[in-house]
N, C-alpha and C positions, 0 to 999 in steps of 0.2 A: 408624499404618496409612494416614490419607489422605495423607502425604506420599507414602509410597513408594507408593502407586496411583495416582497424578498425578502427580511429580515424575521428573526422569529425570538422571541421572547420565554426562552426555557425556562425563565424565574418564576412565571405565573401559567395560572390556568389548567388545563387538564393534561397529563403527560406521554397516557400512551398514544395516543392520536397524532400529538404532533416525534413523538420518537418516531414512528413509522412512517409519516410523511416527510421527514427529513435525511431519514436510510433509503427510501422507494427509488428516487436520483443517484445517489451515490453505488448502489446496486445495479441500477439502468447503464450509468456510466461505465463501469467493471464489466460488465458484461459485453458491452460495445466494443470497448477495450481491447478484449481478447477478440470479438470477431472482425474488428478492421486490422489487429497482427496477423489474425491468420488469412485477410486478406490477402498482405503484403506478401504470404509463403505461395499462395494460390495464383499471384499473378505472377510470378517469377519459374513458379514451379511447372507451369502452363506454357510460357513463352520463350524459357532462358535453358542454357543447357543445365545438365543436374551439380555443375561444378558452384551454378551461381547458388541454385538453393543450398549448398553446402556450407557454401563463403556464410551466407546470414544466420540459416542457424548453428552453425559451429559459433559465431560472435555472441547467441544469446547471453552467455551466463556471464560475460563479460559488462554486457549493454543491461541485462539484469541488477548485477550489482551497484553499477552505478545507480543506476531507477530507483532503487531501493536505498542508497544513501542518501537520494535527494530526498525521498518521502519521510525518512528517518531525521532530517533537519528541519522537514516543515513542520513536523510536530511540536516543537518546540513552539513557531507562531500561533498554532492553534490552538496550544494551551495558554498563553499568554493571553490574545485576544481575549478568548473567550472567557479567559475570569476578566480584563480589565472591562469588556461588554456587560458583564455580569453588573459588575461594581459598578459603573457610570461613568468609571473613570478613562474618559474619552480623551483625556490631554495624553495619559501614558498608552493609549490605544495606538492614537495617531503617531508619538514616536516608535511606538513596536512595527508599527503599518510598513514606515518609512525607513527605519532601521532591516526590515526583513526585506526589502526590494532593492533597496541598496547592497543589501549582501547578496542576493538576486544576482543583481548586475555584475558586483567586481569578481564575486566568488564565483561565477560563471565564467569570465572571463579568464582566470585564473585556471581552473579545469578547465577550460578547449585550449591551451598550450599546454599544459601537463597532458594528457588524452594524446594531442600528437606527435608529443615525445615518444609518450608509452604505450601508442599504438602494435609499434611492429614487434616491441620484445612482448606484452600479453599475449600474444598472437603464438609467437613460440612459447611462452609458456602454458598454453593449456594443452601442446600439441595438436593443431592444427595444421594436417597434411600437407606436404608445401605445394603439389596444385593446387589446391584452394587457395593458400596462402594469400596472393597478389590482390586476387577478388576480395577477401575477408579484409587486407587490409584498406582498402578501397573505402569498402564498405565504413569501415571503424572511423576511420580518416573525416570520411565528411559527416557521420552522424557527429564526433563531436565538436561539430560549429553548431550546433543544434543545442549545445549545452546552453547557454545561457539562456537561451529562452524553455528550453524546461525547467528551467528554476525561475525564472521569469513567475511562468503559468504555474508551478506548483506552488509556490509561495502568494502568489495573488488566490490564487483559487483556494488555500486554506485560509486564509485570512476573512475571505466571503464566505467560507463555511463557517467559520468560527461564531459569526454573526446567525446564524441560519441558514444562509443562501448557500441551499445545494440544486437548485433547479439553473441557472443561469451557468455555472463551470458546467452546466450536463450539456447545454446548449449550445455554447461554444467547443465543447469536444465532439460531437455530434457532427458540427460544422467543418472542424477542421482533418476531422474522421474524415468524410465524404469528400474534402480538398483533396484527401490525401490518395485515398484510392486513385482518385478521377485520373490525377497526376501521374499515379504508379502507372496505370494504363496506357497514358499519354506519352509518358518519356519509355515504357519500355516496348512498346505494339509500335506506338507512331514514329516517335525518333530514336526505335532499334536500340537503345540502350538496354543494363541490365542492372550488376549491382548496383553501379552507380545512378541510374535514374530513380530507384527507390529510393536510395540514402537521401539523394536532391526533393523527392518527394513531401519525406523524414521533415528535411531542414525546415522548409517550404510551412507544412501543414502548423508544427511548432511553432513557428514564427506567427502565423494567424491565431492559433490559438493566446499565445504570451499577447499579440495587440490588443485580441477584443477582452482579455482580465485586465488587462494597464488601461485602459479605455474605460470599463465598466468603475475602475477602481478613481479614475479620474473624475468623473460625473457622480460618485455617489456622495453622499450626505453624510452627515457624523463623524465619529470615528474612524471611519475605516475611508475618508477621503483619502485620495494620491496627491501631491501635490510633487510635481516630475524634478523640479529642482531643488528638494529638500530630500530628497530620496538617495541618503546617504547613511552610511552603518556608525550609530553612536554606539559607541564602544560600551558601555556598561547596558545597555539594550542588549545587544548582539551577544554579550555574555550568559545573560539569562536566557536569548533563544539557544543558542549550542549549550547554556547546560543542559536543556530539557531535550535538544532535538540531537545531539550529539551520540548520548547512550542509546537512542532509539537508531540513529542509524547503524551502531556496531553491532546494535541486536538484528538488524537486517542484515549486515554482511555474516552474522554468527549462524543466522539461518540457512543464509546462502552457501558457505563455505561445508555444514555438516549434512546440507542436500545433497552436494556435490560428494562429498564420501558415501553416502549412502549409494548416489547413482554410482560409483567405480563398484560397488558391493552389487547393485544388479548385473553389472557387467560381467561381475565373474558366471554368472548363471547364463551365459551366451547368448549371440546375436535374438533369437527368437525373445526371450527374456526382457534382451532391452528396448525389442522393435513394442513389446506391447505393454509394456511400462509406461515408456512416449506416448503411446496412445492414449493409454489411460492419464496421464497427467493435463494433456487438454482439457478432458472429461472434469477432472478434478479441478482444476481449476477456478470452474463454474460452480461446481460446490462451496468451495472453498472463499466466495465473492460476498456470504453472507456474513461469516464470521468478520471479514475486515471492514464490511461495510459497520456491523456496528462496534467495532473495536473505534472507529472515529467518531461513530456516533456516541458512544460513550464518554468520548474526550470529550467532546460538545456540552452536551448535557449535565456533565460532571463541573468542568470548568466554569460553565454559565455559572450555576448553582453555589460553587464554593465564592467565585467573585461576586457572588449576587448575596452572600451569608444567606443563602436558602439550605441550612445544611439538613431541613429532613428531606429536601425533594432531592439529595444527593444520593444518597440509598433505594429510594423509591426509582430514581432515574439508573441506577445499574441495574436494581432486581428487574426492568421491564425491558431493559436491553440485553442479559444474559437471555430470557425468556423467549424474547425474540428473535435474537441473534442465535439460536439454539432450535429454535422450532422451526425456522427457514433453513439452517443450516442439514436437518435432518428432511427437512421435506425434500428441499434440493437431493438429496443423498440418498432416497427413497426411491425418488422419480427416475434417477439415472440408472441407478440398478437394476431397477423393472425393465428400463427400455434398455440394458446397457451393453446386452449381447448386438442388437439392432444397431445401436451407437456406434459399438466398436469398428463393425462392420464397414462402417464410413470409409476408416482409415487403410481395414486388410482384409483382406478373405483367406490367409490362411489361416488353419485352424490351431497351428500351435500357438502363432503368436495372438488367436484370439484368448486361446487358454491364459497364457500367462496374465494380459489382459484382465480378465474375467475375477481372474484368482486377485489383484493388484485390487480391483471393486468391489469384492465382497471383503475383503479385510476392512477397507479403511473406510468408504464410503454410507455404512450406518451407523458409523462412530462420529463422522466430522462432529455433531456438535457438541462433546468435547472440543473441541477447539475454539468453539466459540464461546465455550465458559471462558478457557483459559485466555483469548484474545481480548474479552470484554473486560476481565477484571483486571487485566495488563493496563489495558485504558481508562479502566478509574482508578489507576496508581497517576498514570499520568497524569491525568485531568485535573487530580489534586496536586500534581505540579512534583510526584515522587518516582523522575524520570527515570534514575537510575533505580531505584529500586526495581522498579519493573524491569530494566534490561537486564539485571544483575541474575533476576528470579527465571528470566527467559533464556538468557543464554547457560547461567549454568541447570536450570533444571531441563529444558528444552533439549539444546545444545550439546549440551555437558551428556545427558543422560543417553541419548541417541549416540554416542563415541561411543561409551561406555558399554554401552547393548554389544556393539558389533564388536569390540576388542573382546570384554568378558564373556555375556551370554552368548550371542550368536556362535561360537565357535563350538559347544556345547550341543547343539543342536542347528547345524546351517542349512538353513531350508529358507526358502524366500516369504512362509508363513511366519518365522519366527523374526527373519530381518523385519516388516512391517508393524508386526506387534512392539517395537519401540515406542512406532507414532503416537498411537493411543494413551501410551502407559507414561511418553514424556508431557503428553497435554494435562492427563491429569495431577502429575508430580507436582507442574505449576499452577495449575488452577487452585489445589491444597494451599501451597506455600504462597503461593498469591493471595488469595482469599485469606490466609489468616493474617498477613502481614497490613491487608485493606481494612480487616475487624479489629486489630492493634489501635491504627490510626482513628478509627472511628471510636473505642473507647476513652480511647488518651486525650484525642484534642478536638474531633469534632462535636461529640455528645458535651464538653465544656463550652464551647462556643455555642452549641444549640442552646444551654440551658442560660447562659449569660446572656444569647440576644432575647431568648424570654422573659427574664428578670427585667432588661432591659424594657422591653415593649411593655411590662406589667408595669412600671415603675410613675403614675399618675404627674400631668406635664403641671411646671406650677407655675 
């Protein structure tokens, strides 16, 4: 009974119904996401002096990156699962299962002693002002005890997506959301703490979250059972999740690293410049939840379908996830801009930094869903398990072409109009070279394999 109430069956039946009921969660999620972080800034920036609010977000791009390597290694289990779900074959499910929470555990444990090594020189390295310094470090210090139970939870919770289940990781985030806050509240109002009762918070809510996926994972059925003392990394498993989840995470650090050039490139356009940049990235954000939600939902669907040999509903299942992923991603991006003078307003009332602002939302924010072409067809590289390819096609068209704007063109014309205009121009370079590389595979080996399980099913039983 709780499989088929949680579990979903991409192989059969009707497809855009269940693509959208399986995105609706993982968008609720992301979006909760961002507003229990900016919780975290609101009850520190409320109660604590402005040195503490400095300490955590000066750490962001820091605690960023790493977030983003772990979600770049979960991909790997969720394209696994979800072709081995696909196929049936639930004996190499259950070792991917147990091989990914095993690597969970040590490979967590491994990062929070690296992390509090290289806690205090990261700290000098991105130059962070030395009164902040102590706080930040603080800060860094106890969120990575926190590591291993966000690989915990990010690895159980793809693994329950991989299957379907995106309602239940939304549930338990939710939960551990609302710990979390409670807590901030708690350790910083009641027992007068500041950085550090947040960070404790962090630990805290993580740890609730990582029990009830290891709990859910222990009670479920099939495949995707936990069984706690076989939950170790068999090596040729654990290979095939970092081939696929490996390039996916460097394509997340490549992201990260050419964001961060770009922000020292708003910098030079001064303080006002950067104060409404920041703003607007919040804004963006939100927009931006559509295109990644179904960049996973694409793995999903994709994966199901190539391990299930459904290879026409594997086209069918990107064309309605680009579509989707695309048409939220510009409705979100419609709606902010309309309201986005109001919006801004949240964060400043001054008028220049509403300008820059303003200007930072009408560039990018009717174009997002370009992004979600490019994010969705990254993810049916993946799904058919062509991970590096996609990182290869994202970091250097992505990546690669945004350097290149701001060394070559931008200097040509240095205006904060013509810096922006990379975004657009890099989504589409890859959504081409993606997309063509996706219709390669689909002429070369999936349209033979379509046509061989035809002959196949045509071929009268004796």
């Amino acid at each position: 009974m709780g499989r088929k109430k949680y579990e979903m069956d991409m192989c059969r039946g009707p497809l855009t119904g269940k693509v959208i009921w399986y995105s609706l969660p993982l968008m609720t999620m992301m979006i909760l996401q961002l507003a229990f972080n900016a919780m975290d800034m609101v009850v520190i920036g409320r109660f604590a002096a402005h040195e503490s609010l400095a300490a955590i977000g000066s750490t962001g791009n820091i605690i960023g990156l790493v977030i983003h390597v772990f979600g770049g290694l979960t991909i790997g289990t969720s394209v696994l699962t979800a072709q081995y779900y696909g196929a049936g074959d639930f004996h190499r499910m259950r070792k991917c299962v147990h091989s990914s929470i095993g690597l969970a555990i040590y490979g967590g444990i491994v990062l929070t002693i690296a992390g509090e090594f290289a806690a205090r020189p990261m700290i000098r390295l991105v130059g962070i002002p030395e009164n902040v310094q102590p706080e930040a470090y603080c800060y860094l210090w106890i969120f990575f005890l926190a590591t291993p139970f966000i690989m915990l939870s990010n690895f159980g919770a793809s693994v329950l997506r991989s299957v379907g289940d995106t309602r239940r990781p939304l549930y338990f985030f939710v939960i551990s959301g609302v710990v979390n806050v409670v807590l901030n509240l708690f350790f910083v109002i009641v027992c007068g703490m500041t950085v550090g009762g947040v960070a404790v918070a962090t630990v805290i809510s993580h740890m609730l979250a990582a029990g009830l996926i290891v709990r859910t994972l222990v009670r479920s059925r099939g495949g995707c059972r936990l069984v706690l003392s076989q939950a170790k990394p068999e090596w040729n498993m654990c290979r095939e999740i970092l081939k696929i989840g490996v390039p996916a995470g460097v394509q997340s650090s490549a992201f990260c690293i050419s964001n961060l050039t770009i922000d020292s490139v708003v910098n030079s356009f001064g303080s006002m410049a950067m104060a409404g940049s920041a703003a607007t990235v919040t804004l963006e954000g939100m927009v931006y939840i559509s295109s990644a939600a179904y960049h996973q939902t694409t793995i999903a669907f994709v994966g199901q379908n190539y391990g299930g040999k459904k290879y026409d509903r594997i086209f069918r299942s990107f064309v309605i996830c680009a579509v989707c992923g695309a048409f939220f991603c510009f409705l979100t991006g419609m709606i902010f801009l309309v309201t986005g003078r109001e919006l801004l307003s949240l964060f400043t009332r001054d008028p220049e930094v509403l300008a820059w602002g303003w200007l930072r939302m009408r560039l990018l924010f009717p174009l997002y869903f370009l992004c979600a072409f490019m994010d969705v067809t990254s993810g049916a590289l993946r799904g058919l398990g062509y991970s590096m390819l996609s990182s290869l096609s994202s970091v250097v068209g992505a990546c690669g072409t945004r350097l290149l704007w701001i060394w070559l063109v931008l200097p040509l014309h240095r205006t904060f109009t013509m810096l922006f205009i990379g975004y657009p121009v890099s989504w589409i370079l890859v959504t081409v070279f993606s997309g063509y590389m996706l219709w390669r595979i689909w002429q070369r080996k999936l349209l033979p394999l379509q046509s061989m399980a035809v002959r196949q099913q045509g071929v009268p039983a004796k």
